[in-house]
C-alpha positions, 0 to 999 in steps of 0.5 A, spaced: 500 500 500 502 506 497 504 511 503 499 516 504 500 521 509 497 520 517 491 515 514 497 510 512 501 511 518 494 511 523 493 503 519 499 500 521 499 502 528 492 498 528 495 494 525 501 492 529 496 492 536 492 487 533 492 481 537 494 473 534 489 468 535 491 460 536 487 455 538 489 452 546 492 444 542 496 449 538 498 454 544 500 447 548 504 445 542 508 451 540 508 454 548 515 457 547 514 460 540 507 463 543 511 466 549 516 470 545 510 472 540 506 475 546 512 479 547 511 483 541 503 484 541 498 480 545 496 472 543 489 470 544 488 463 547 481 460 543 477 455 546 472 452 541 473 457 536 471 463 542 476 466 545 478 464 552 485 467 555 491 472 552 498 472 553 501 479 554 507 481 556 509 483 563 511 489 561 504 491 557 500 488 564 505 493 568 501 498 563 494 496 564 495 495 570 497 503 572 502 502 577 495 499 583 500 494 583 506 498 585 503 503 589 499 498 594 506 495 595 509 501 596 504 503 601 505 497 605 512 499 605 511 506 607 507 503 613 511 497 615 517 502 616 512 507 619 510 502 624 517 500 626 520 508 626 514 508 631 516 502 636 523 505 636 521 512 638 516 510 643 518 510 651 516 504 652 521 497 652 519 493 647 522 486 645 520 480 641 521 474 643 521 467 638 516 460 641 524 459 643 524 464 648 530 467 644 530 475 644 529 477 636 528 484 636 529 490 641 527 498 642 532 503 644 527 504 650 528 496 652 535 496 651 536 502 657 531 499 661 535 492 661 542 497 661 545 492 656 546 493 647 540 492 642 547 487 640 548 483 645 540 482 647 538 480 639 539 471 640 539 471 647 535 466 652 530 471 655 531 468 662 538 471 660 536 477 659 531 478 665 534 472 670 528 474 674 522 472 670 522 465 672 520 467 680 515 472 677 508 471 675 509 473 669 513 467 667 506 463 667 503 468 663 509 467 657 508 460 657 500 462 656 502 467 650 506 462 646 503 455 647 496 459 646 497 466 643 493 469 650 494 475 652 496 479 659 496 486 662 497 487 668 503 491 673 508 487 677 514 488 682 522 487 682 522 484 674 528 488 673 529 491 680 527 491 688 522 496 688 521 498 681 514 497 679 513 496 671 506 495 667 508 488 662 503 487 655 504 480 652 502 481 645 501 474 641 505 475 633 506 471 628 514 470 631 511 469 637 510 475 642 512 482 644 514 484 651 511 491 652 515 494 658 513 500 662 516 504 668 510 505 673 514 505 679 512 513 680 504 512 679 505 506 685 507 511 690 503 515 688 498 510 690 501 508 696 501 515 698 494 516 697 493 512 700 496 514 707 493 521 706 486 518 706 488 513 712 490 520 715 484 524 714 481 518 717 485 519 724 483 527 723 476 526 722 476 520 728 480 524 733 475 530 733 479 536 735 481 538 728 477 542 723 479 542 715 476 546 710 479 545 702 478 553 699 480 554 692 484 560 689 480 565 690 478 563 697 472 561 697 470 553 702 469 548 697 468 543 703 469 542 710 468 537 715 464 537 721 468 539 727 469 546 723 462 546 721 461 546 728 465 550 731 462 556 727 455 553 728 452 553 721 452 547 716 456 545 711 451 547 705 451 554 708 459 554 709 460 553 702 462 557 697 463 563 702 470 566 702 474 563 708 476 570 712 469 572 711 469 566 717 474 571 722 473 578 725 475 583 720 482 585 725 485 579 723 482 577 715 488 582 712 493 578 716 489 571 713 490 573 706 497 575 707 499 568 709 495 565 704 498 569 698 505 567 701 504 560 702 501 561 694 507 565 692 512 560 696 509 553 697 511 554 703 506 551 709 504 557 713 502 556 721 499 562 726 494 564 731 487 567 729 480 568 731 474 565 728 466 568 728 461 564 731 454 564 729 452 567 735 458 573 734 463 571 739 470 570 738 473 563 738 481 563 739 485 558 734 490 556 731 490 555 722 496 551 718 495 553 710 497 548 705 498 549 698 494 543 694 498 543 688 496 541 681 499 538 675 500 545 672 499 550 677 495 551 684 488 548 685 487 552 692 489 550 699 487 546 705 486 550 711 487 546 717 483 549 724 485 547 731 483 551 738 488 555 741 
C-alpha cells in the first residue's frame, strides 16, 4: 500500500496492536514460540473457536495495570517502616521474643531499661536477659502467650529491680510475642501515698479536735468537715462557697490573706494564731496551718487546717 500521509501511518499502528489468535492444542504445542510472540503484541488463547485467555507481556500488564500494583506495595512499605520508626521512638521497652524464648528484636527504650546493647540482647535466652522472670508471675503468663497466643496486662514488682514497679503487655505475633515494658514505679507511690493521706484524714476526722476546710484560689470553702462546721455553728451547705476570712473578725482577715498569698507565692506551709466568728458573734481563739494543694500545672487552692488555741 502506497504511503499516504497520517491515514497510512494511523493503519499500521492498528495494525501492529492487533492481537494473534491460536487455538489452546496449538498454544500447548508451540508454548515457547507463543511466549516470545506475546512479547511483541498480545496472543489470544481460543477455546472452541471463542476466545478464552491472552498472553501479554509483563511489561504491557505493568501498563494496564497503572502502577495499583506498585503503589499498594509501596504503601505497605511506607507503613511497615512507619510502624517500626514508631516502636523505636516510643518510651516504652519493647522486645520480641521467638516460641524459643530467644530475644529477636529490641527498642532503644528496652535496651536502657535492661542497661545492656540492642547487640548483645538480639539471640539471647530471655531468662538471660531478665534472670528474674522465672520467680515472677509473669513467667506463667509467657508460657500462656506462646503455647496459646493469650494475652496479659497487668503491673508487677522487682522484674528488673527491688522496688521498681513496671506495667508488662504480652502481645501474641506471628514470631511469637512482644514484651511491652513500662516504668510505673512513680504512679505506685503515688498510690501508696494516697493512700496514707486518706488513712490520715481518717485519724483527723476520728480524733475530733481538728477542723479542715479545702478553699480554692480565690478563697472561697469548697468543703469542710464537721468539727469546723461546728465550731462556727452553721452547716456545711451554708459554709460553702463563702470566702474563708469572711469566717474571722475583720482585725485579723488582712493578716489571713497575707499568709495565704505567701504560702501561694512560696509553697511554703504557713502556721499562726487567729480568731474565728461564731454564729452567735463571739470570738473563738485558734490556731490555722495553710497548705498549698498543688496541681499538675499550677495551684488548685489550699487546705486550711483549724485547731483551738
Amino acid at each position: 500500500m502506497p504511503y499516504n500521509g497520517r491515514k497510512n501511518l494511523g493503519v499500521s499502528v492498528a495494525t501492529a496492536q492487533e492481537p494473534q489468535r491460536v487455538s489452546a492444542a496449538d498454544f500447548i504445542r508451540g508454548f515457547a514460540n507463543w511466549r516470545l510472540q506475546s512479547a511483541r503484541k498480545p496472543v489470544v488463547v481460543t477455546h472452541h473457536g471463542k476466545d478464552a485467555h491472552v498472553l501479554i507481556s509483563l511489561d504491557d500488564y505493568r501498563r494496564l495495570d497503572g502502577g495499583t500494583a506498585r503503589d499498594v506495595a509501596k504503601a505497605s512499605d511506607m507503613l511497615q517502616a512507619s510502624l517500626a520508626g514508631l516502636v523505636e521512638s516510643i518510651r516504652d521497652g519493647a522486645m520480641l521474643i521467638d516460641r524459643r524464648r530467644r530475644i529477636v528484636a529490641v527498642n532503644p527504650a528496652a535496651s536502657d531499661m535492661l542497661e545492656t546493647s540492642a547487640a548483645s540482647l538480639i539471640g539471647a535466652e530471655l531468662a538471660t536477659a531478665l534472670p528474674s522472670l522465672g520467680d515472677s508471675l509473669v513467667s506463667h503468663h509467657l508460657a500462656r502467650l506462646l503455647d496459646h497466643r493469650e494475652r496479659f496486662s497487668g503491673d508487677v514488682p522487682g522484674l528488673l529491680r527491688p522496688r521498681q514497679w513496671l506495667h508488662v503487655d504480652l502481645i501474641p505475633l506471628p514470631v511469637g510475642g512482644a514484651i511491652v515494658l513500662r516504668d510505673v514505679s512513680e504512679a505506685m507511690e503515688d498510690v501508696a501515698a494516697g493512700g496514707m493521706r486518706a488513712a490520715m484524714l481518717d485519724a483527723v476526722e476520728a480524733d475530733g479536735g481538728i477542723g479542715h476546710a479545702r478553699i480554692s484560689v480565690r478563697e472561697t470553702v469548697e468543703a469542710a468537715n464537721p468539727m469546723l462546721t461546728a465550731l462556727v455553728g452553721v452547716d456545711p451547705a451554708a459554709i460553702r462557697r463563702v470566702r474563708f476570712s469572711a469566717l474571722l473578725p475583720v482585725g485579723q482577715r488582712a493578716a489571713f490573706v497575707e499568709a495565704l498569698e505567701s504560702v501561694f507565692r512560696s509553697g511554703d506551709p504557713a502556721r499562726f494564731a487567729s480568731q474565728m466568728v461564731t454564729r452567735d458573734g463571739s470570738a473563738v481563739d485558734v490556731i490555722l496551718t495553710i497548705a498549698e494543694v498543688r496541681g499538675p500545672y499550677a495551684s488548685d487552692g489550699a487546705v486550711v487546717l483549724v485547731t483551738r488555741a
